[in-house]
N, C-alpha and C positions, 0 to 999 in steps of 0.2 A: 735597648732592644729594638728601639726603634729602626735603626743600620741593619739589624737582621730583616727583616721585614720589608724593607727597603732593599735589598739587596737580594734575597729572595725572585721578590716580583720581579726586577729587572733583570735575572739570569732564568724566569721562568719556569721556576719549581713546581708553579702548583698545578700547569700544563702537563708538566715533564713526569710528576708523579703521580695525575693519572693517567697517562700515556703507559706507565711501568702496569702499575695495577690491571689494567684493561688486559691490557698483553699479556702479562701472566695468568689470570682468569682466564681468559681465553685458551691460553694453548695448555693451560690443564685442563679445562674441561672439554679439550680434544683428543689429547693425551689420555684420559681415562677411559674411552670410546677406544683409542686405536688398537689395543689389542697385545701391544709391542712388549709388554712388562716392564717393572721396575726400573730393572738396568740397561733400558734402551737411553742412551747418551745425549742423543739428538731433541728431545724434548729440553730437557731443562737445559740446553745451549741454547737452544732456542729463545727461551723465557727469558735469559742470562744477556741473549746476545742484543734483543729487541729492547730491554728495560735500559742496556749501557748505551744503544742509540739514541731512545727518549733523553735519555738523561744530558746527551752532549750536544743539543739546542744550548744549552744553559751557558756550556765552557766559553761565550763567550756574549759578552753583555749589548747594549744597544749602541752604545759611542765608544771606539779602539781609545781615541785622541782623551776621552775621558778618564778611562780606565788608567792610561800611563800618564798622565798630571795627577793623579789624585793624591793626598798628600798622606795616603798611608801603605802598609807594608803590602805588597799583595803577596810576594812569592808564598808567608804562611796558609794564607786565604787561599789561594789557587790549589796548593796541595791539599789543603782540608776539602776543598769541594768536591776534586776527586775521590780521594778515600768516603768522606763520608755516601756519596751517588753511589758508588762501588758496594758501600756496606747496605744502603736502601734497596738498591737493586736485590741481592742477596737475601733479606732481610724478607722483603717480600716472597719472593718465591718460596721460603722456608715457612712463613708463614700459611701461604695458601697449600701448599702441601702436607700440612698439618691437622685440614680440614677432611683428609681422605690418606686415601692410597699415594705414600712417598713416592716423588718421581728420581730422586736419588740424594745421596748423603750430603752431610753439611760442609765435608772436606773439598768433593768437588763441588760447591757452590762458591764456597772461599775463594779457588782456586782459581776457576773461571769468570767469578763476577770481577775480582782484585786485577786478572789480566787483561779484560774486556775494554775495564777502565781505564786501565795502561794504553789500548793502542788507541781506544778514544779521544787519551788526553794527548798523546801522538798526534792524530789524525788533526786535533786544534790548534798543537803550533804548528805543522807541518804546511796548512791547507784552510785555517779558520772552524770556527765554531760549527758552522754552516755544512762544513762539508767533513765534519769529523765522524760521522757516522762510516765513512766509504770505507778507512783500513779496516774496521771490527765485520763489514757486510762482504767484502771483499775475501779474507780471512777466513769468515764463516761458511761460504761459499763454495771454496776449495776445500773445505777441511770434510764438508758434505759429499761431494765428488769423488774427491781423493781414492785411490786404492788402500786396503790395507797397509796400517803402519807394521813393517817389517824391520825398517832399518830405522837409524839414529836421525839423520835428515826427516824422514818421511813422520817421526814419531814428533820432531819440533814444527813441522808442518801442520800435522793434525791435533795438537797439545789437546786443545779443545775436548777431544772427544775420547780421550785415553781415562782410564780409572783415576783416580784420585793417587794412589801411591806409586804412581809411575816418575821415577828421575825427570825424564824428558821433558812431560807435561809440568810439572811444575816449578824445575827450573826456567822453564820457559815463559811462564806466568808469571815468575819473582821475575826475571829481566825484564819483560812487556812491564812491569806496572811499575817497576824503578827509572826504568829509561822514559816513559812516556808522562808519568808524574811531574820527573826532574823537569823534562825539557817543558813542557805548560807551565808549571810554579814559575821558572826560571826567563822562559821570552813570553809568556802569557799565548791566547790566541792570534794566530796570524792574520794582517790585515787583510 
């Protein structure tokens, strides 16, 4: 148990997880003030969007040169740290909205937390740990801006903020968190 704990601190989880908590407390208890109702979308991407940034400080540790001499497996390790940040993330929100007034269902928290974490974990091979935060704020961004999703482009554009049972958005979220999983498990964070 001791590797966990060890390994924990050095991708700085206990930072990173109240970084999540904070932010999610926060923008519900702004969310409950705004007035917007239940199924305003934009809050809990919010929650979703701010807890998968906290979380990908972590995606990469203090020494690159460390990480790829070590004499154990990481591809499993690096997938699980995604998935499990992903279910945290999630996990949280659902909880503090438990405490009140739902800011929305546990489909799309799934949906958008599992994606988030995908272009996070993107964002860490592509560009490092450091700067894996920019695809999910970048992303986030536009999908805020954007005009109505009318068309099939426009709808994988804005996944984020679509219902839960919509094709687009969550096809789009299964490929963000397969593709972005693979590719971290597989070259780790970029130096």
């Amino acid at each position: 148990m001791r590797w966990l704990t060890l390994y924990a601190r050095s991708r700085q989880v206990p930072a990173s997880l109240a970084a999540v908590v904070i932010s999610t407390v926060a923008v519900w208890a702004l969310a409950r003030g705004a007035g917007e109702g239940p199924g305003d979308p934009r809050w809990p991407v919010l929650v979703l969007a701010a807890g998968a940034m906290a979380a990908s400080i972590g995606l990469s540790g203090q020494d690159l040169a460390l990480d790829r001499t070590a004499a154990i497996r990481w591809v499993p390790r690096r997938a699980a740290h995604v998935l499990l940040a992903g279910t945290v993330v999630g996990t949280v929100l659902l909880a503090v909205q438990s405490m009140g007034t739902g800011m929305t269902t546990t489909a799309f928290v799934v949906r958008d937390s599992a994606g988030l974490m995908g272009l996070v974990a993107l964002g860490a091979a592509l560009w490092g740990g450091q700067y894996a935060w920019t695809l999910p704020f970048t992303w986030l961004s536009f999908s805020f801006f954007a005009p109505p999703a009318t068309s099939t482009p426009m709808q994988v554009a804005t996944w984020m903020l679509l219902p839960p049972g919509t094709a687009a958005g969550t096809w789009t979220a299964l490929a963000l968190t397969v593709v972005g999983t693979t590719a971290y498990a597989l070259a780790g964070p970029r130096r």
